[in-house]
C-alpha positions as CSV (number, residue, x, y, z in Angstrom):
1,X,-18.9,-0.8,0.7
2,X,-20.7,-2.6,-2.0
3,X,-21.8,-5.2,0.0
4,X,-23.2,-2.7,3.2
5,X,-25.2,-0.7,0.0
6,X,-26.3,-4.2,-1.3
7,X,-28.1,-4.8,2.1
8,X,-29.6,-1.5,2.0
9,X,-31.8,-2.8,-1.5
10,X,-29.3,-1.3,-4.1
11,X,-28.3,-2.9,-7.0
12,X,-24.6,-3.0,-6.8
13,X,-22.4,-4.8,-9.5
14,X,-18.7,-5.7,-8.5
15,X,-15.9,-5.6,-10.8
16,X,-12.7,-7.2,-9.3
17,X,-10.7,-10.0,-9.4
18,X,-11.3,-13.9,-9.7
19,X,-10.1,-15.2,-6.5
20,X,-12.3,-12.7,-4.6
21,X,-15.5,-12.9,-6.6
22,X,-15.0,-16.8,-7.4
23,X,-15.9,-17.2,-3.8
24,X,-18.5,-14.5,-3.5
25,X,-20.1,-16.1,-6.3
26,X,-20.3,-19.6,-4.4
27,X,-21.2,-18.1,-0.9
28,X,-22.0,-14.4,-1.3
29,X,-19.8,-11.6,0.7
30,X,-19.0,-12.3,4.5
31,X,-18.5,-8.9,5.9
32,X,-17.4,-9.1,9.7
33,X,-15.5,-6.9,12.2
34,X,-16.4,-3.7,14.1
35,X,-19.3,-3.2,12.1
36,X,-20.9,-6.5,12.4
37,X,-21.7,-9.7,10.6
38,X,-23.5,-10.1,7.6
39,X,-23.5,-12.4,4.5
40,X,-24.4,-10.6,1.0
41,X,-25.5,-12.4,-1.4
42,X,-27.3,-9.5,-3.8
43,X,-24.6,-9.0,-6.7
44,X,-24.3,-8.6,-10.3
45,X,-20.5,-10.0,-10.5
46,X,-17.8,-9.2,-13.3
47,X,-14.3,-10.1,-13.3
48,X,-13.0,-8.3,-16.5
49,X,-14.7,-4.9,-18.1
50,X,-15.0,-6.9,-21.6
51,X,-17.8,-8.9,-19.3
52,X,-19.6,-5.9,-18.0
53,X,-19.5,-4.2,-21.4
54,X,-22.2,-7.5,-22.5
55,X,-24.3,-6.9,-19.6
56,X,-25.1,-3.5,-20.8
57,X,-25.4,-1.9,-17.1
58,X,-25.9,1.7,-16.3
59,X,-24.9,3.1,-13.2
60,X,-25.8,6.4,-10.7
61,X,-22.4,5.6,-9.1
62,X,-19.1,4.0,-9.4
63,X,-16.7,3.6,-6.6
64,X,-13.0,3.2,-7.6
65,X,-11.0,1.9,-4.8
66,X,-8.0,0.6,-6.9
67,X,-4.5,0.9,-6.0
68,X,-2.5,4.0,-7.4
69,X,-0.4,1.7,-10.1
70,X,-4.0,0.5,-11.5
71,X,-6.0,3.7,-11.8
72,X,-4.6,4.6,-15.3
73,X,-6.0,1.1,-16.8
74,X,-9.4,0.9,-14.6
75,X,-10.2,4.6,-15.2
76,X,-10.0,3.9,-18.8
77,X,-11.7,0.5,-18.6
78,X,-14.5,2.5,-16.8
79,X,-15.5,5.3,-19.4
80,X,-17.7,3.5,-21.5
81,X,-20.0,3.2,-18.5
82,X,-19.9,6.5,-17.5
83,X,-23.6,7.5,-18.2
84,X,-24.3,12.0,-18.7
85,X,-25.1,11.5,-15.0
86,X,-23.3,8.7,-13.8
87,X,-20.8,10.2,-10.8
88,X,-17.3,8.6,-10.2
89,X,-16.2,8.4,-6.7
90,X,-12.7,7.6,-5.8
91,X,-12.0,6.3,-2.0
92,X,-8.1,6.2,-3.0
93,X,-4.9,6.2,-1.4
94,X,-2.1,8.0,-2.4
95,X,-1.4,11.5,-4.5
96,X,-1.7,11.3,-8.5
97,X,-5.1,9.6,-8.6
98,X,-6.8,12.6,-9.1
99,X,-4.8,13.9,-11.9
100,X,-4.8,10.6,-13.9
101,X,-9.0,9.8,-13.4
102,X,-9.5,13.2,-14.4
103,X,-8.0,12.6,-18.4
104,X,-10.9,10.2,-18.6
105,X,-13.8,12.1,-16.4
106,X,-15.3,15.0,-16.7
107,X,-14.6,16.8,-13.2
108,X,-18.6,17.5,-12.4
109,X,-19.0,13.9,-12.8
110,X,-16.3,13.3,-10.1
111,X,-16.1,13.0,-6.4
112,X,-13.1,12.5,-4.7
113,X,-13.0,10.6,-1.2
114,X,-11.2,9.7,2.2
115,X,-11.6,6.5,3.4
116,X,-9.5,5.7,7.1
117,X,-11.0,2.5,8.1
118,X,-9.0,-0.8,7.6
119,X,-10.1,-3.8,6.4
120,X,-8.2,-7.1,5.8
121,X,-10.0,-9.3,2.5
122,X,-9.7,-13.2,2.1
123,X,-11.8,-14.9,-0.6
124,X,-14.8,-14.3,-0.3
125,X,-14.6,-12.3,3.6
126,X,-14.2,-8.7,4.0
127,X,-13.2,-8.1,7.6
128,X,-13.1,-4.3,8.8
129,X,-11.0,-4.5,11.3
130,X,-10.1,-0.4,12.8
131,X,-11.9,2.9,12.0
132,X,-10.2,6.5,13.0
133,X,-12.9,8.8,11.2
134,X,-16.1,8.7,8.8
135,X,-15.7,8.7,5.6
136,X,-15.3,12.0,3.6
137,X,-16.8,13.4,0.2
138,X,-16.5,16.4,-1.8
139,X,-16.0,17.5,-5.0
140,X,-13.2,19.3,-6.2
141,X,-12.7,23.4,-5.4
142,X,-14.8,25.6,-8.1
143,X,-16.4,22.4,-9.7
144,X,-20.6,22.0,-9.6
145,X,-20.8,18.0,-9.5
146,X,-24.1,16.8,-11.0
147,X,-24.8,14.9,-7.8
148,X,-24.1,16.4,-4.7
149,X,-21.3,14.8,-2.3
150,X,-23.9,15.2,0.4
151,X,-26.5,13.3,-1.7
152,X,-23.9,10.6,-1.8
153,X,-23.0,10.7,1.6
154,X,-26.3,10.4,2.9
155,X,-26.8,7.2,0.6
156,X,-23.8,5.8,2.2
157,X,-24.5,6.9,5.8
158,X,-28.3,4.8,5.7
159,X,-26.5,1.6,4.6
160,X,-24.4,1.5,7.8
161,X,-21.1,3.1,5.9
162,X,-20.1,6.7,8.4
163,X,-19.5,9.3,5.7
164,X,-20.4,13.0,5.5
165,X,-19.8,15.9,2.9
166,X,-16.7,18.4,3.1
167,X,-15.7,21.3,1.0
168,X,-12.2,20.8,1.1
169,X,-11.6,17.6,0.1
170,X,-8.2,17.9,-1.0
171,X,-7.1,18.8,2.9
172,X,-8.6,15.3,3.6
173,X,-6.6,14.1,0.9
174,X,-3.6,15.0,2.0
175,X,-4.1,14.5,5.4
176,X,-4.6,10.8,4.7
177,X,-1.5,10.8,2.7
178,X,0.4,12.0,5.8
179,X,-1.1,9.7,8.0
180,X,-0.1,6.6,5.3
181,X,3.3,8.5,4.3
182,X,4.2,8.1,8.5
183,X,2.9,4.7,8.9
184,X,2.3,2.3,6.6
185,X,6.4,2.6,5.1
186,X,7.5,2.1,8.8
187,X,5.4,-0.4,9.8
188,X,5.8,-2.4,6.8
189,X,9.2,-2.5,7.1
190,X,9.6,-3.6,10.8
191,X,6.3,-6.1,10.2
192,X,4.5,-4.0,13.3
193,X,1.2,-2.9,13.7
194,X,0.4,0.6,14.1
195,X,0.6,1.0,17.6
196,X,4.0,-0.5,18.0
197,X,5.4,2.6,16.2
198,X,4.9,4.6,19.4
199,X,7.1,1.3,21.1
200,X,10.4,2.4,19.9
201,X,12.3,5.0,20.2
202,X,13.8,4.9,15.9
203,X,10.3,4.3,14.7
204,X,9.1,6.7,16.9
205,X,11.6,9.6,15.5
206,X,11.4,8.3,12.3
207,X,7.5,8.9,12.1
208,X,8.0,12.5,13.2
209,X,10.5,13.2,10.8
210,X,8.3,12.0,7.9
211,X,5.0,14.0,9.1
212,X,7.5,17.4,9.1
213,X,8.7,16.5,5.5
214,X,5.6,15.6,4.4
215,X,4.3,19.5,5.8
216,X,7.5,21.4,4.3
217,X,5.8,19.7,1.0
218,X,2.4,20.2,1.0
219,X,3.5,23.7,2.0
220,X,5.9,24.5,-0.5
221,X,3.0,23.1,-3.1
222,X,0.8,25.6,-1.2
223,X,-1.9,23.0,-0.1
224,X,-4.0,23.7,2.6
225,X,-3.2,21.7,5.6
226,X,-5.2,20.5,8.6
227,X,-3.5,21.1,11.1
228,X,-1.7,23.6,10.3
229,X,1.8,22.7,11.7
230,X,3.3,19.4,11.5
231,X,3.9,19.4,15.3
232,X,-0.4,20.0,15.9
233,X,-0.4,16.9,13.1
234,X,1.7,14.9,15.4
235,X,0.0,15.3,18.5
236,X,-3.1,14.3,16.7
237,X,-1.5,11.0,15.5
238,X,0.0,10.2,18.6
239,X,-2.8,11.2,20.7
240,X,-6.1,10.0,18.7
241,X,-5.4,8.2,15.5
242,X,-2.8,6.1,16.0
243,X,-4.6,4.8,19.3
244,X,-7.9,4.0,17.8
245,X,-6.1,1.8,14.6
246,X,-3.3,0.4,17.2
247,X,-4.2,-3.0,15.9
248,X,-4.0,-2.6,12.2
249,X,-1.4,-3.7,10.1
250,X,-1.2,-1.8,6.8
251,X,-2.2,-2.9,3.3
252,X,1.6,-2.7,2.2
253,X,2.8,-5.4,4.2
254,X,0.2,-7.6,3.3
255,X,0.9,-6.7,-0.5
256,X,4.9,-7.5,0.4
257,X,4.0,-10.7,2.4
258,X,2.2,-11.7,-0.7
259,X,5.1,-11.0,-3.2
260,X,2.4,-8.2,-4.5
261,X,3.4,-4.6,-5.7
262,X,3.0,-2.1,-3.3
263,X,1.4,1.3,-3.4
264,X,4.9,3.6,-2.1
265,X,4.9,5.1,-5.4
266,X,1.5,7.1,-4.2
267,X,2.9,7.5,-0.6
268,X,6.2,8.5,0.4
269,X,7.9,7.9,-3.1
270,X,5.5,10.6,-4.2
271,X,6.3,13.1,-1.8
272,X,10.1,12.3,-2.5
273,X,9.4,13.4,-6.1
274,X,7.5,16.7,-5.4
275,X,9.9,17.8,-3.0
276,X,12.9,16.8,-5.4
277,X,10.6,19.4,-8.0
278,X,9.8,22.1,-5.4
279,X,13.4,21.8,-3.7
280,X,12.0,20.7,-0.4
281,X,14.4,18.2,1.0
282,X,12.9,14.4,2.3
283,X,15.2,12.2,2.8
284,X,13.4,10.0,5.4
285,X,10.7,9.5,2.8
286,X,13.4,8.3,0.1
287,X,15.0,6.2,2.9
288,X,11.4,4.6,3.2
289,X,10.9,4.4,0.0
290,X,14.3,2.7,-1.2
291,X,13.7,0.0,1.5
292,X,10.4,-0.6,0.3
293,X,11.7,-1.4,-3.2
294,X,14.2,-3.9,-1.5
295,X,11.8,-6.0,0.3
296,X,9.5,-5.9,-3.2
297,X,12.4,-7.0,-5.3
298,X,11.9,-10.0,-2.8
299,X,11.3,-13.2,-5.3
300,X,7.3,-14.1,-4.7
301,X,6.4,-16.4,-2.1
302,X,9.4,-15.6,0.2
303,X,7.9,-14.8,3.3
304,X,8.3,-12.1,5.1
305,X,8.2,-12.7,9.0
């Protein structure tokens, strides 16, 4: 994202780690994939908030698009660059993120986001490889932001990046936690892409039963959900978004292959705990998760097939 708003004349700073931005520093940022080929070279590059603190930046905008397990730390890190009108925009995975940004943010100078396209990074390359929807802003129900999520959007839209304004943001939300919470678990697990899920019969069942948890949840919490029924959520996956990200291989098992933590705690380990609160039984999404905590407890650098 930083990279497609860097071509479009912006000044764009990127905080991240030195492996990545070592690279980008020699060569600039190779984005390729569905969305074409271009090398960025336009960046003001940080790998540590002590570093950004002596540059002395101000920002309209920062994107936070750090795992769940990180958020606490970069949400803190990231305060003392929060201008009066300086907006925070996180393109997340997982439920909690929300909760924990928001003990360092004020809310009207918050946005929360869906990303659902996939990309794969090496150092220095950032390859988007699948895309089911645009992107989607909003801010959060009853709050005024100080900069619209359609302002935002719009920016994001002109530098190449689909993404338009909702007001229910939090449906989004969870809807992406759904679609993670049925595929990312099983298809880490069995080292398949998303389309194979549809393949087998267990992965298959397994998927559905995860989707109806995953609804008795959100329901129980009273969230509103889009669809409304797990079964309309199913023939949505099955029928459209599984098909158009077939291909992809989730984040998690390249974070397993890699000997890297993983981001279940946000996923289905999250929706095991609220349904252990609420009294919603999920015991496909603590299966999931258990098995996810045996392949991490995998020594680093054993590789997983």
């Amino acid at each position: 994202m930083g990279g497609f708003l860097a071509r479009m004349g912006h000044e764009v700073s990127l905080l991240g780690r030195a492996w990545h931005l070592d690279q980008i520093k020699k060569q600039g940022l190779f984005i390729t994939g569905i969305w074409g080929d271009y090398r960025v070279k336009a960046f003001n590059l940080f790998t540590g908030a002590a570093e950004l603190a002596a540059a002395r930046p101000e920002f309209d905008l920062i994107i936070l698009t750090v795992k769940s397990y990180d958020t606490e730390q970069a949400a803190e890190e990231l305060t003392p660059f929060m201008g009066p009108e300086t907006m925070l925009l996180s393109l997340q995975n997982g439920l909690g993120n929300i909760e924990t940004i928001l003990k360092h943010v004020k809310p009207e100078q918050f946005l929360a986001g869906r990303a659902i396209f996939g990309a794969e990074l090496e150092a220095g390359v950032a390859k988007v490889t699948v895309n089911a929807d645009d992107v989607v802003l909003g801010a959060l129900p009853g709050i005024l932001p100080k900069r619209s999520a359609v302002q935002i959007s719009h920016t994001l839209s002109l530098a190449s990046i689909p993404t338009r304004a909702v007001t229910n943001i939090l449906t989004y939300i969870w809807s992406k936690v759904i679609y993670n919470c049925a595929l990312n678990g099983i298809c880490s697990i069995h080292q398949i892409p998303y389309g194979r899920i549809l393949e087998r019969e267990d992965t298959r069942e397994q998927m559905k039963n995860v989707v109806r948890e995953c609804y008795a949840v959100g329901l129980k919490a009273a969230v509103v959900l889009d669809p409304e029924t797990p079964e309309d959520f199913l023939d949505l996956l099955i029928e459209s978004l599984i098909p158009k990200t077939a291909a992809h291989f989730p984040s998690m098992l390249q974070d397993l292959r890699k000997g890297k933590r993983t981001d279940i705690d946000a996923l289905n380990g999250a929706i095991r705990r609220l349904g252990d609160i609420l009294g919603v039984s999920t015991p496909e999404n603590q299966k999931i998760t258990q098995e996810i905590y045996r392949l991490s407890r995998l020594s680093p650098g054993v590789r997983i097939l």
